[in-house]
C-alpha positions in Angstrom: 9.7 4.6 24.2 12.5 2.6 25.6 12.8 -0.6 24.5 11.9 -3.9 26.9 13.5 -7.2 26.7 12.4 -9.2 24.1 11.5 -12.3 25.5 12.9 -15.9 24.5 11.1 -17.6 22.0 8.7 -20.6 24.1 6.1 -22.3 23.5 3.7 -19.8 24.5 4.8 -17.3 21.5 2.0 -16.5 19.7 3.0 -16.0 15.7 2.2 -13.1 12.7 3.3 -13.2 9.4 3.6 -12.3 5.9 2.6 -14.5 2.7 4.0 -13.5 -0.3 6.1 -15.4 -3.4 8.9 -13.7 -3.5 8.7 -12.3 -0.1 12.8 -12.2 0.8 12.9 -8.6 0.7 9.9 -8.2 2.9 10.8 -5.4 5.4 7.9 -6.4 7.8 8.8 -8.3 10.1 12.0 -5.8 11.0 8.6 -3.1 11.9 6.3 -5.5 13.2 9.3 -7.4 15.6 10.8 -3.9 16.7 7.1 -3.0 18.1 6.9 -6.4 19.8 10.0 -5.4 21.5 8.9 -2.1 22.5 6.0 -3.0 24.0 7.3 -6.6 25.6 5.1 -8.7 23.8 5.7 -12.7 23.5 5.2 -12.3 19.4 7.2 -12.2 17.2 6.5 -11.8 13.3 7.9 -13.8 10.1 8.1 -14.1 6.3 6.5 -17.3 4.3 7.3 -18.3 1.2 4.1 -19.4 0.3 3.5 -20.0 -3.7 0.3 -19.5 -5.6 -1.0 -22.8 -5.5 -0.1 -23.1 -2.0 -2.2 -20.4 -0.6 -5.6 -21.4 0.0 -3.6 -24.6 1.9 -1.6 -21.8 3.8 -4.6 -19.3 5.1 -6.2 -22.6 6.2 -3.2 -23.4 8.2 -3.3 -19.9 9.7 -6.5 -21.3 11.9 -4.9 -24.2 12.8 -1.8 -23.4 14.0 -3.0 -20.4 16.2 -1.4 -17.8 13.9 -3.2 -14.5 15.1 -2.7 -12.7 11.7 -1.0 -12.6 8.6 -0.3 -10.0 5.4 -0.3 -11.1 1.8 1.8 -9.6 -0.4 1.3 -9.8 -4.6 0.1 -12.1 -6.1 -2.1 -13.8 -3.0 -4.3 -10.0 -2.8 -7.1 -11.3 -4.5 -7.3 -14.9 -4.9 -7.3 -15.1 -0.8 -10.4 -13.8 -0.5 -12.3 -16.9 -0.9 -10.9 -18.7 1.8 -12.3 -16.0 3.9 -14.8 -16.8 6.8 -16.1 -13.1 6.4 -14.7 -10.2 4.3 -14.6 -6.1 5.5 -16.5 -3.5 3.5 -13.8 -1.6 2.1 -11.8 -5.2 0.8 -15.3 -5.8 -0.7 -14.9 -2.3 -2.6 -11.2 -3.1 -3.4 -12.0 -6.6 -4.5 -8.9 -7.9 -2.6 -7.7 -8.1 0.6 -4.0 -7.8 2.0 -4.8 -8.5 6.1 -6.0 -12.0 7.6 -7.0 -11.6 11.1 -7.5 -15.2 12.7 -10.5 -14.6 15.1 -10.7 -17.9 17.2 -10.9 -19.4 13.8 -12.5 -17.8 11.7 -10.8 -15.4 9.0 -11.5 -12.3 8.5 -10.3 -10.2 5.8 -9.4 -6.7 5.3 -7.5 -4.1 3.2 -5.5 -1.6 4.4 -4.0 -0.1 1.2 -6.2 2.6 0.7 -5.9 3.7 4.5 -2.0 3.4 4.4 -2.3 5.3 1.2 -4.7 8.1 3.0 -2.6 8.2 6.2 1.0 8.4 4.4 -0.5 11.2 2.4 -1.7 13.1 5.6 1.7 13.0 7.4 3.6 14.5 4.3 1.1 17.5 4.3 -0.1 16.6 0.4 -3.7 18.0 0.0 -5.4 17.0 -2.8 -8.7 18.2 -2.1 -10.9 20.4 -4.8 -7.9 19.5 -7.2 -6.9 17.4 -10.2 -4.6 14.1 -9.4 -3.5 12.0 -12.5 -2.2 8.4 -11.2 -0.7 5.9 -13.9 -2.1 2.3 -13.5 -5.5 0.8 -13.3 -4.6 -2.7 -10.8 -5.2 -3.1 -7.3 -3.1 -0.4 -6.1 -4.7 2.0 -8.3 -7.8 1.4 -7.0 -6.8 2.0 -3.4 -5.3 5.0 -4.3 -8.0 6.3 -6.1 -10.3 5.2 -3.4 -8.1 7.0 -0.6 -7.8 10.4 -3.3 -11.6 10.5 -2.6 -11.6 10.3 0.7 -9.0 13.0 0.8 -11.4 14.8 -1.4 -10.0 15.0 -5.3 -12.0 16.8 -7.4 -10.8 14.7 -10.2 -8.9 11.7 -11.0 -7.4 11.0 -14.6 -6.4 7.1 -14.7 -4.0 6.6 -17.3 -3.1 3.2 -18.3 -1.1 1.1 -21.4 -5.0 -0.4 -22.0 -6.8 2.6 -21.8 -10.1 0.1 -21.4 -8.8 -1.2 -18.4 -8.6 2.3 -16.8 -12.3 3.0 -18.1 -13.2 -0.6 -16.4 -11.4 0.9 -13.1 -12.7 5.0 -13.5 -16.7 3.6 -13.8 -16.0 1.3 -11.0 -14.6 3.9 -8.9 -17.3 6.0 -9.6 -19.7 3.7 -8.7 -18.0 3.3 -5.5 -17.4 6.5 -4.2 -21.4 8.0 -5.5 -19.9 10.3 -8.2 -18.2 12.3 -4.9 -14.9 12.9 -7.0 -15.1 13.0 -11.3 -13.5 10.2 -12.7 -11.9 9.6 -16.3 -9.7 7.5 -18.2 -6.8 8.3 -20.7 -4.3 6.6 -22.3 -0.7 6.6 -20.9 -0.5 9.5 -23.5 -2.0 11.5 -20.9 1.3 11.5 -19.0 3.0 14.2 -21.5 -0.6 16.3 -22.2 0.8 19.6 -21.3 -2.7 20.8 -20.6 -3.6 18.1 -18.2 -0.4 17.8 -16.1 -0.6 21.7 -16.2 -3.5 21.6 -13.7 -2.6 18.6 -11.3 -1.5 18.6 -7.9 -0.2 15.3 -7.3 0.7 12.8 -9.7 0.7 8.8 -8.8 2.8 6.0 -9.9 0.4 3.2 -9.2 2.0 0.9 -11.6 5.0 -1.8 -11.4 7.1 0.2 -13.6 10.6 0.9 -12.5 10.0 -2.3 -10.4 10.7 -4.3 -13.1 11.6 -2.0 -15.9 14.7 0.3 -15.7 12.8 3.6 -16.6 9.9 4.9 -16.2 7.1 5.6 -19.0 7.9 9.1 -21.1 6.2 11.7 -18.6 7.0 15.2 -18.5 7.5 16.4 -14.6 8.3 20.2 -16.4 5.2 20.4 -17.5 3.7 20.5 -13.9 3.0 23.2 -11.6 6.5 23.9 -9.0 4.2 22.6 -6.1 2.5 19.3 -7.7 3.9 16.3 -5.7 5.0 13.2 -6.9 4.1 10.0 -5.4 5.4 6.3 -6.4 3.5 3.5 -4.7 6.7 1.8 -5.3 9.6 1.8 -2.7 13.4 0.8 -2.9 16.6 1.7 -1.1 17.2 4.2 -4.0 15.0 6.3 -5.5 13.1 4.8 -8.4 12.9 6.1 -12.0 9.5 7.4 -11.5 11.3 9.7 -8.7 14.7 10.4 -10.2 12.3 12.2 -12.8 10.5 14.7 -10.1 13.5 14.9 -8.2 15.3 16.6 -11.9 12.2 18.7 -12.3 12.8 20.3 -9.2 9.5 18.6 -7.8 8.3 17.0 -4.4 8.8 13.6 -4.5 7.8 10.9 -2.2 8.1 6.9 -2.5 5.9 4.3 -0.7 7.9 3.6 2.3 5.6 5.7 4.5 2.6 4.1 3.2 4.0 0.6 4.0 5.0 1.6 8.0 1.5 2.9 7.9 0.1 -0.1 7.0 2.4 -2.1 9.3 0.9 0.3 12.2 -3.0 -0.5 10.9 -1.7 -4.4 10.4 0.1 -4.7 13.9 -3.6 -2.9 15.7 -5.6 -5.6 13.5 -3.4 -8.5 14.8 -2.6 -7.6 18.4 -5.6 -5.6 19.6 -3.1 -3.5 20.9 -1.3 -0.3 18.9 2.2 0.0 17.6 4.2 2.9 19.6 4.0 5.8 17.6 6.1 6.3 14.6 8.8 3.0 15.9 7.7 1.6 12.4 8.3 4.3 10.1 11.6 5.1 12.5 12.6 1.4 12.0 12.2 1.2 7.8 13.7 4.7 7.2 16.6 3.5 9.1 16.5 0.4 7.6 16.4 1.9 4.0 19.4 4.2 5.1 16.9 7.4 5.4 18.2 8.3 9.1 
């Protein structure tokens, strides 16, 4: 689609943004603003610094200034929730939301992680269903990604984490959840170098914040895999990130979370506007912006 003039920033410019602590490195508004562009729109997206104990003051601004949506980034996913006017089924599920829609007013709530998650999954052809998937990390992204691993119908899911009670907490939640529909269990992060587990998997998740702010990646060993299992971080950078300089020496499929953040950029930018993103600008605009073409 060729791109319109943008127009001049006025006071009839209606506002979206992102809340987040840090959020400098945000690459949001470079998708969300390239869309308003596209399509014309007087909108024009921005980053907040908004700290912990700022937030609730924040979301209530979000009404009062006119702001027609915002996203929250870590730590803000879960302690927003209560200064929501109503909250969506699936953030119920997840237990935290990361989409504030400002409906003349009122805020509404929503997750999109899991969706993102799903949708990401579906465009680089990974099927998961009737297999195995073992994901590392029992937080909030784990949950969306063992929430969208149903829906893409896992046969099972193996949740390893460092506190293995914390992945049994998450694996009977889940379960709960999703009415037994995919067999749930809970290891140890020993679970990553089981030669008979990883033997069987299909796709194995990085749903933790390792290689974010570690150099390396727990011991896991990719060989042990079948040739066609994918690997998946949840975690996204310029380069690629331990978890994936692993597959990548194993000869594996490898994929970061770049896709799943333009896909939730396109959900976020529908929730916001009313009106859809053109198709694939924001996954055109990150890859190019993370030197990907």
């Amino acid at each position: 689609m060729a791109s319109r003039r943008h127009p001049p920033i006025s006071a009839t410019t209606r506002l979206t943004a992102v809340f987040g602590d840090p959020v400098e490195h945000s690459m949001s508004p470079l998708m969300h603003n390239a869309a308003y562009e596209a399509l014309g729109l007087d909108r024009r997206y921005v980053a907040f610094h908004v700290t912990a104990e700022m937030l609730i003051a924040a979301l209530r601004g979000v009404a009062a200034l006119g702001i027609l949506g915002v996203n929250l980034t870590v730590p803000h996913k879960e302690r927003a929730m209560r200064a929501m006017d109503e909250v969506s089924s699936e953030a119920r599920m997840l237990g935290a939301i990361n989409c504030v829609v400002n409906r003349r007013g009122r805020l509404i709530g929503d997750n999109t992680d899991a969706r993102g998650f799903e949708r990401d999954l579906r465009a680089l052809n990974v099927g998961v269903s009737g297999q195995a998937v073992l994901m590392a990390g029992a937080g909030g992204a784990a949950a969306a990604a063992a929430l969208a691993m149903t829906r893409l119908g896992a046969r099972t899911v193996v949740i390893a984490n460092r506190t293995s009670e914390r992945a049994r907490r998450l694996a009977r939640r889940m379960s709960r959840i999703t009415g037994g529909r995919t067999d749930f269990r809970w290891r140890a992060l020993d679970a990553l170098i089981d030669p008979d587990l990883l033997g069987r998997v299909a796709c194995v998740i990085n749903a933790t914040s390792m290689g974010l702010t570690t150099r390396r990646f727990a011991p896991l060993d990719y060989s042990a895999t079948p040739y066609d299992c994918v690997f998946y971080d949840m975690l996204y950078s310029r380069a690629p990130t331990p978890f994936i300089q692993g597959a990548m020496r194993a000869g594996r499929r490898a994929a970061d979370g770049a896709g799943m953040l333009a896909e939730q950029g396109d959900l976020a930018f529908r929730l916001f506007n009313g009106v859809a993103a053109p198709p694939g600008l924001m996954r055109r605009t990150l890859m190019r912006a993370l030197g990907r073409g």
